[in-house]
C-alpha positions as CSV (number, residue, x, y, z in Angstrom):
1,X,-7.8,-59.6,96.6
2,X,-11.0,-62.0,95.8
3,X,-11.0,-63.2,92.5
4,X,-14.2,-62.5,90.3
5,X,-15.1,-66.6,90.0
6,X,-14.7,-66.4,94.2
7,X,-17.5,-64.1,94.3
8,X,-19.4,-65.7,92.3
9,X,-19.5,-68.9,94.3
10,X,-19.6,-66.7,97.7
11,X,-22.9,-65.0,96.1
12,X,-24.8,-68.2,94.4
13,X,-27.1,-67.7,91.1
14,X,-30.2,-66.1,90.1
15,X,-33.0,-68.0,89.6
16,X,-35.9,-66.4,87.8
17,X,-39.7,-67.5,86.4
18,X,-40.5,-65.9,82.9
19,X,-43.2,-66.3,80.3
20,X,-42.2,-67.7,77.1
21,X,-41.2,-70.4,74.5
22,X,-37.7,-71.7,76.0
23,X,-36.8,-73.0,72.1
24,X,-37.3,-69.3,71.3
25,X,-35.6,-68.0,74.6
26,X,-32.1,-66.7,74.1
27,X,-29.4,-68.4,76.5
28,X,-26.5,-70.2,77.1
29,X,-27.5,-73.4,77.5
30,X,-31.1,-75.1,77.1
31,X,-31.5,-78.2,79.7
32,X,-33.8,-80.7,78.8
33,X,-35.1,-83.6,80.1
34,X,-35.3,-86.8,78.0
35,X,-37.2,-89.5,79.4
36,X,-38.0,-92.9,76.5
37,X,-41.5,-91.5,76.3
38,X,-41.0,-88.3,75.5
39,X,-43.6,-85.4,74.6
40,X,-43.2,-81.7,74.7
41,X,-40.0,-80.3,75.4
42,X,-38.5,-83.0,75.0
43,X,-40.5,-84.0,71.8
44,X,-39.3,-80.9,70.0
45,X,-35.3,-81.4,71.4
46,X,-35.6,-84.6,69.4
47,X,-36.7,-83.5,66.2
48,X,-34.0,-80.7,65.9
49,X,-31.8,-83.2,66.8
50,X,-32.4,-85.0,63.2
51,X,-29.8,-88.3,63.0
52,X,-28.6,-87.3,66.5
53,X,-31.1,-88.5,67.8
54,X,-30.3,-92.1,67.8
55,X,-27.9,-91.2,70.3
56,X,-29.9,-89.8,73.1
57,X,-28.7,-90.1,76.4
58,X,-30.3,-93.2,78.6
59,X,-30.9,-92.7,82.3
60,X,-28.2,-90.9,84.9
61,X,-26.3,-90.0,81.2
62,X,-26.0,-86.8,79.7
63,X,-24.9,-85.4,76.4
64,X,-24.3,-81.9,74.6
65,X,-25.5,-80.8,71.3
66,X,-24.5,-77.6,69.6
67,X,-27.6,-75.3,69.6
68,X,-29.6,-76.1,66.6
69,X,-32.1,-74.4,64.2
70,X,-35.2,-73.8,65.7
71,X,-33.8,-73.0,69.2
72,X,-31.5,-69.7,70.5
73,X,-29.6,-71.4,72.8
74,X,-25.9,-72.1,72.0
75,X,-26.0,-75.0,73.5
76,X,-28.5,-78.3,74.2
77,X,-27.6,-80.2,77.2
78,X,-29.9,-83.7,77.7
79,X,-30.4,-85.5,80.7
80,X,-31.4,-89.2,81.1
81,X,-34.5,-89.9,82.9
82,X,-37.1,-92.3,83.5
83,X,-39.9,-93.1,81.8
84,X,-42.5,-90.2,82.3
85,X,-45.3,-92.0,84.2
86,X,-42.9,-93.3,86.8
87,X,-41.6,-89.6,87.5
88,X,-41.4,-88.6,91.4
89,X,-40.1,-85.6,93.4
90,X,-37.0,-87.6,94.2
91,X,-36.2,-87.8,90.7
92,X,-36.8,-84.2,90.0
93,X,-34.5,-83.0,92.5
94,X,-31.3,-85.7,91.1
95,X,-32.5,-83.8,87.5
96,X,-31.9,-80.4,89.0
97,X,-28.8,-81.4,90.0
98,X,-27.6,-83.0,87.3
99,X,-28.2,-80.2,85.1
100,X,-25.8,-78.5,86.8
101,X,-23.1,-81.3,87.7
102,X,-22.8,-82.2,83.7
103,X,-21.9,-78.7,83.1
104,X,-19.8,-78.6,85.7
105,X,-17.8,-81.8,84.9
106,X,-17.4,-80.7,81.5
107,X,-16.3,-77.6,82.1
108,X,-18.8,-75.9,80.2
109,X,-18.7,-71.9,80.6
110,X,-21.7,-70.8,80.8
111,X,-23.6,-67.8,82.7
112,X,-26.6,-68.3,82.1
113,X,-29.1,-71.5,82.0
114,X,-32.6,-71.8,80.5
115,X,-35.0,-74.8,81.0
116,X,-38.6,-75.5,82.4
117,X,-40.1,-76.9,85.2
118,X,-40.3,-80.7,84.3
119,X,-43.3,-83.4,85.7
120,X,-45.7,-80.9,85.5
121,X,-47.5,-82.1,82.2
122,X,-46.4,-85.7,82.4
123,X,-49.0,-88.8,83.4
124,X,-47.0,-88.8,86.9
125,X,-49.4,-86.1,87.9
126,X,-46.6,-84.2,89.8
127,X,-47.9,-81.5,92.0
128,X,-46.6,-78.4,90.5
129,X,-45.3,-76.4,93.3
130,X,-43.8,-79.2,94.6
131,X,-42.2,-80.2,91.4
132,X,-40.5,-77.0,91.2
133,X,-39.2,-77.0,95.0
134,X,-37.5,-80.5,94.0
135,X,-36.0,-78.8,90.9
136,X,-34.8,-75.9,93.2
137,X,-33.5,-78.7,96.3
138,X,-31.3,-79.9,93.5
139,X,-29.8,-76.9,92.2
140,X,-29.1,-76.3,96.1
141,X,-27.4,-79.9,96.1
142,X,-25.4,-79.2,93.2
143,X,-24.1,-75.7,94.9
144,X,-23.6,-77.0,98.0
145,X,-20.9,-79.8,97.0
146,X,-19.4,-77.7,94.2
147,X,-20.4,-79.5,91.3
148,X,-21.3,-76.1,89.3
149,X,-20.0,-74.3,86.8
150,X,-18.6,-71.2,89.3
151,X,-19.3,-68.6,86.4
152,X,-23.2,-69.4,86.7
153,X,-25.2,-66.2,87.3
154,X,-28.7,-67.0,86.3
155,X,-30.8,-69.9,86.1
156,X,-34.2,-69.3,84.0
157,X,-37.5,-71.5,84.2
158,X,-39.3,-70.2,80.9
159,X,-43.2,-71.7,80.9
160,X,-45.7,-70.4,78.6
161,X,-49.1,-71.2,80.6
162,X,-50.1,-67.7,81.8
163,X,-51.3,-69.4,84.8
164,X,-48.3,-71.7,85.7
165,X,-45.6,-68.6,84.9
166,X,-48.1,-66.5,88.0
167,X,-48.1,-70.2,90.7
168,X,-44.2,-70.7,90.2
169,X,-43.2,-66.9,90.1
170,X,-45.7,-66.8,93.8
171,X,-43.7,-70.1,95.0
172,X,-40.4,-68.7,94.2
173,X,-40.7,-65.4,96.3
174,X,-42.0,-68.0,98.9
175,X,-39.0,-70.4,98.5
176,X,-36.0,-68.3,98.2
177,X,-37.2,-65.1,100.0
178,X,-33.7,-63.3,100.4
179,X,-33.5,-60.1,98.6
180,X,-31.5,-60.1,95.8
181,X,-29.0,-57.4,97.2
182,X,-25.8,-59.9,96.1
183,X,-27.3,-59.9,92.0
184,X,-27.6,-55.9,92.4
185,X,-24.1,-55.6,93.5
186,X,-23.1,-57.8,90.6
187,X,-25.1,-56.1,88.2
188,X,-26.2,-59.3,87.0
189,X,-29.0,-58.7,84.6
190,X,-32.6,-60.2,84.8
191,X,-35.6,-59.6,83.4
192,X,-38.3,-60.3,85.6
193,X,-39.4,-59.1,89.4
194,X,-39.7,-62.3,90.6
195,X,-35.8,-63.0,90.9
196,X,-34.1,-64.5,94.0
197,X,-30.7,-65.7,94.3
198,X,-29.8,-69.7,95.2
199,X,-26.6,-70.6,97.3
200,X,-27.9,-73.8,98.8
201,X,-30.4,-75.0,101.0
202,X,-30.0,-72.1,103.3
203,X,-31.3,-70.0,100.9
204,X,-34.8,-71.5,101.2
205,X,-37.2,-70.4,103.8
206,X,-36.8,-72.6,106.7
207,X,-39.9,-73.9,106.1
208,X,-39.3,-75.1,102.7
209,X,-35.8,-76.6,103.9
210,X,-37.2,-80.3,104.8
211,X,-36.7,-82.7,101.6
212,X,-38.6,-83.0,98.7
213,X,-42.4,-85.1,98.6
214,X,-42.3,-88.9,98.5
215,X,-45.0,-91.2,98.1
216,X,-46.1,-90.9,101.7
217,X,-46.6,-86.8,101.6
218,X,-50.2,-86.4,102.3
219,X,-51.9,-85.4,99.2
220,X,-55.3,-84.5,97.7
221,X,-56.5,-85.9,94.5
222,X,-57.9,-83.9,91.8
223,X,-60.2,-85.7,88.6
224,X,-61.0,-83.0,86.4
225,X,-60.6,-82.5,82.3
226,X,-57.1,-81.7,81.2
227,X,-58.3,-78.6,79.2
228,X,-57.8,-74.9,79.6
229,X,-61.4,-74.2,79.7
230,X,-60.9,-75.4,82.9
231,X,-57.8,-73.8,83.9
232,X,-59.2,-71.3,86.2
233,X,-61.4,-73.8,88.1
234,X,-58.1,-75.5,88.9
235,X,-55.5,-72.8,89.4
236,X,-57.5,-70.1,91.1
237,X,-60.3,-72.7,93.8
238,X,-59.1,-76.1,93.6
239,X,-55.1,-75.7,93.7
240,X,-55.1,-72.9,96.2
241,X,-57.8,-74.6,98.7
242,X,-55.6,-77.5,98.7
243,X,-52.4,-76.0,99.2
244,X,-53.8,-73.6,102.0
245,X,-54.9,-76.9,103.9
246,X,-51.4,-78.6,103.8
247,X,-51.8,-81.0,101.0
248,X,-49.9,-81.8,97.4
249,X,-52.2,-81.1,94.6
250,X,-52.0,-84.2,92.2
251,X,-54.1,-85.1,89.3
252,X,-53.4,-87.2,85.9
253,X,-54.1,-87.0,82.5
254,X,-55.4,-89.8,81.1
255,X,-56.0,-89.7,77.4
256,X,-53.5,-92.3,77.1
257,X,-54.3,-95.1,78.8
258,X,-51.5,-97.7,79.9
259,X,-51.2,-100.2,82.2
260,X,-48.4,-98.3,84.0
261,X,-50.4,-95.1,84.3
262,X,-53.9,-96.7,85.0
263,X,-51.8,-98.2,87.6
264,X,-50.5,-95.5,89.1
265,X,-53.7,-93.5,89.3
266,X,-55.3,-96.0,90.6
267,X,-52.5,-95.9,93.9
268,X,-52.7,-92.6,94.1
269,X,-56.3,-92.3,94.7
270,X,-56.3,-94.9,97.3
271,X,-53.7,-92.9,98.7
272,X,-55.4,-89.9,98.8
273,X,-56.9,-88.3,101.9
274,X,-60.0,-87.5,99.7
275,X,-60.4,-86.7,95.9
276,X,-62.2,-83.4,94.3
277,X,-64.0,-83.9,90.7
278,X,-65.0,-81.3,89.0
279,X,-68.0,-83.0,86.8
280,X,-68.1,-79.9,84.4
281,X,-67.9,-81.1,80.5
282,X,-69.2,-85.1,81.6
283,X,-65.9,-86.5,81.2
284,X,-65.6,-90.3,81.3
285,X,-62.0,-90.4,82.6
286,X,-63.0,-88.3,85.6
287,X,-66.6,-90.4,86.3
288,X,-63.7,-93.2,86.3
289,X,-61.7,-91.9,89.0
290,X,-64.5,-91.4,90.9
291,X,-66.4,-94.9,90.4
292,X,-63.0,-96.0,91.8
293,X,-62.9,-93.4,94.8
294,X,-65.9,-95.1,95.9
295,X,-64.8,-98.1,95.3
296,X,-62.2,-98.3,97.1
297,X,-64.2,-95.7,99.9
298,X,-61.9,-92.6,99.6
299,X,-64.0,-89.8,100.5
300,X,-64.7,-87.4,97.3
301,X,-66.4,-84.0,97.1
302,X,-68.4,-83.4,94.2
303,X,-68.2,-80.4,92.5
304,X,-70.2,-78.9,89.3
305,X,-71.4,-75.6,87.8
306,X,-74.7,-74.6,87.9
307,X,-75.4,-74.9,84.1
308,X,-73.7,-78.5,84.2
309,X,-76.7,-81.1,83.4
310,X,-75.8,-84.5,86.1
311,X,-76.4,-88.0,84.8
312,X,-78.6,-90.2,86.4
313,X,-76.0,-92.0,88.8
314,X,-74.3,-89.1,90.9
315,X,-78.1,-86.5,91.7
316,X,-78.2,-88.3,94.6
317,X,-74.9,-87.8,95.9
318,X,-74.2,-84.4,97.4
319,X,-72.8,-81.9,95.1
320,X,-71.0,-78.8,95.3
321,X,-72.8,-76.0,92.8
322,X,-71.3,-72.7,91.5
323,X,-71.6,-70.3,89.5
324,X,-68.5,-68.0,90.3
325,X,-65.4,-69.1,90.7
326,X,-64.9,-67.1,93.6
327,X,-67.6,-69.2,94.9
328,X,-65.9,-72.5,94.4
329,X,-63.0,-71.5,96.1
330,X,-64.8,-70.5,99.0
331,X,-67.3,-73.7,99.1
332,X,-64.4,-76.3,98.7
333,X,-62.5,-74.4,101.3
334,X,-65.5,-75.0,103.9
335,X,-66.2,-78.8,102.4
336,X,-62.3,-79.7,103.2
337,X,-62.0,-78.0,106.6
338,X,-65.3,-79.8,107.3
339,X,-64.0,-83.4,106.0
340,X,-60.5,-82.8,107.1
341,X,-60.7,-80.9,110.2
């Protein structure tokens, strides 16, 4: 007879996208990432921490906190990691892993794990599909050696941007396109539509198989305001032309400056293959990314709504002008394939 924790390693985990606040999000255990620096998720970990949090975890280490006030989970597990603006896909991946290995090398029970797609936010500009794929790779790694708790049944990315819930939800059915016959048979409950079940890299499309991004992946860069009045611009045209041509979509936001992330931006766009700027709300960060584009001779396409009054120094450069968003889409997708062949 096959024992109940068999089956659960023969049939893998769900993994599911929902829209939400993880603190509010009822599960076993919340997985966080704590990097020196710090903001969001992390942020708010910290401060229900209180006097804990002296004794965060540094790099590679992990630690456990009971669930505290504020949060639903039971219980808090931290993971070390590096400073935010050095964050890469390889580092993501190890992360995804780790969540899982800790648990399982404590022995924690647990059936069900909440967290949220980490890099996305931070100054490392992390493409966000890509981020997630590395995530995944790393819960695959973790299955495939063992190092998971074998009573796992569903892992939960909980995100509360409308518009990053709908991208990850569309790049998990693309990811991990088995049907979730095995979570029907175990009656495993989920809440979303979106679910598909990991049980290591076989899982994935075959397509989706090859390792996570490093700094050589071809990518395109993206200046543009780091403000939802500008979500759909980005999510619905920009993100989607570039991803239809082959390319990680990166971009940075730079309200606070550093060295390390000036730095950093400033390799990526030499980097890039070309950059896109979207000139809408005259934002000096973005006119500096693309004073240094042509600085350093990157190629950049120009982009602007029709309403959107252009200083002096770029009318004679050629610019991209909508109106509908539609219409963006459909003009940067003739600019790249023009540029980019």
């Amino acid at each position: 007879m096959v024992s109940d924790d068999s089956l659960s390693m023969r049939l893998g985990f769900v993994v599911e996208v929902i829209a939400g606040d993880v603190l509010a999000y009822e599960a076993d255990v919340l997985a966080v990432k704590c990097s020196p620096d710090s903001d969001g998720l992390g942020a708010q970990v910290r401060e229900y921490l209180g006097e804990d949090a002296g004794m965060l975890p540094q790099a590679s280490e992990y630690r456990f906190w009971p669930g505290q006030d504020g949060t639903r989970a039971g219980l808090i597990l931290m993971i070390g990691a590096p400073p935010r603006w050095s964050l890469r896909y390889p580092q993501l991946r190890d992360l995804g892993r780790r969540f899982l290995e800790a648990l399982w090398e404590q022995g924690v029970d647990v059936r069900h794990l909440a967290t949220t797609v980490e890099g996305i936010r931070a100054p490392s500009g992390l493409d966000e599909t890509e981020a997630f794929r590395s995530l995944l790779l790393g819960l695959a790694d973790a299955y495939e050696s063992g190092h998971y708790p074998p009573t796992l049944e569903r892992v939960t990315f909980v995100e509360q941007d409308k518009n990053r819930v709908r991208l990850l939800e569309d790049a998990l059915r693309e990811f991990l396109p088995r049907q979730p016959s095995e979570a029907r048979q175990r009656n495993w409950k989920t809440e979303t539509g979106t679910m598909s079940v990991m049980a290591g890299t076989h899982s994935f499309s075959p397509e989706h198989r090859k390792p996570e991004a490093d700094e050589t992946t071809p990518h395109i860069f993206v200046a543009m305001p780091f403000r939802e009045d500008y979500d759909d611009q980005y999510y619905l045209a920009m993100q989607p032309v570039v991803h239809e041509m082959g390319f990680l979509s990166e971009r940075m936001d730079l309200d606070t400056f550093t060295g390390d992330i000036v730095d950093r931006m400033l390799a990526r766009i030499r980097r890039a293959r070309l950059v896109i700027a979207l000139l809408d709300g005259a934002n000096p960060n973005v006119y500096l990314e693309v004073g240094y584009a042509w600085g350093v001779e990157t190629p950049t396409v120009l982009v602007a709504h029709e309403d959107e009054p252009l200083p002096f120094d770029v009318r004679g450069h050629r610019v991209l002008i909508y109106d509908k968003i539609y219409r963006l889409k459909q003009m940067l997708s003739e600019e790249l394939r023009r540029l980019l062949g």
